[in-house]
C-alpha positions in Angstrom: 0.0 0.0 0.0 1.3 3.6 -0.8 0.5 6.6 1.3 1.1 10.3 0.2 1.5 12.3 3.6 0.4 15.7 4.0 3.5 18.4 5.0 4.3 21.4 5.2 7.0 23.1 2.7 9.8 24.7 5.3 12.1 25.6 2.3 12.4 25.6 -1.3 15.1 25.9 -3.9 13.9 26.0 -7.2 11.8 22.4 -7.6 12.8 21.0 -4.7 11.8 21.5 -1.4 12.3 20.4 2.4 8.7 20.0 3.7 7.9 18.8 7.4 5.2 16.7 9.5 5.7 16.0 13.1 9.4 17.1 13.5 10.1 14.4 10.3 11.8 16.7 7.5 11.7 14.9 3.8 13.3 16.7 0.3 10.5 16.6 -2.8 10.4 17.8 -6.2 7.5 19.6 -7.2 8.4 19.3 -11.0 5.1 17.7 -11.2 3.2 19.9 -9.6 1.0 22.0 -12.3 1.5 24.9 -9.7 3.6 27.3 -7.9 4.2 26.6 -4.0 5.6 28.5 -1.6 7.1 28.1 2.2 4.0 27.6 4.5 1.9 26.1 1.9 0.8 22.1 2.5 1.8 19.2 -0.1 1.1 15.9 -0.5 4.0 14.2 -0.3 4.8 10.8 -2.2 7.8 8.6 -3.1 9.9 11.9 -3.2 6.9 14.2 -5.0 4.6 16.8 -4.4 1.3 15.4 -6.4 -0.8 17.9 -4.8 -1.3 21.2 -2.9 -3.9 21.3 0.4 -5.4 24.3 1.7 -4.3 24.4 5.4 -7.3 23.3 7.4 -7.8 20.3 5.4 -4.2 19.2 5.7 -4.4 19.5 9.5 -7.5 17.7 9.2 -6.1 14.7 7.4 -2.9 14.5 9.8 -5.4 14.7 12.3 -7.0 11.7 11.1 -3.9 9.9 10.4 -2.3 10.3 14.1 -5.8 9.1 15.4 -5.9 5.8 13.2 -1.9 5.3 13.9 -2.2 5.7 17.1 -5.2 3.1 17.3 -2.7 0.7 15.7 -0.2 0.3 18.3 -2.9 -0.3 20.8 -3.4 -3.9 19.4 
């Protein structure tokens, strides 16, 4: 199963960026991104790519959601 993760961009440099979840830093190109981000904005991170951009509430939303239903797991 794949997962894209929703972060936030810290930094960019040209197509790449360093974007952040939880105190977990990860590089990703947004060459395939059909547009422009900037620091503070929220990706979809996966396998090393932006795919998407979230507005901010939803982003939080999904993490949200994630922690609960990861957090669930190591109860079992």
């Amino acid at each position: 199963m794949c997962l894209g993760v929703p972060m936030k961009i810290v930094s960019k440099d040209g197509d790449t960026v360093m974007a952040e979840v939880d105190g977990v830093q990860r590089e990703a190109s947004t060459a395939l991104l059909g547009e422009e981000v900037t620091v503070g904005d929220y990706i979809i991170v996966h396998a090393g790519f932006a795919i998407s951009r979230l507005d901010e509430e939803y982003a939080e939303e999904t993490l949200r959601l994630m922690r609960e239903v990861f957090s669930e797991g190591d109860m079992a």
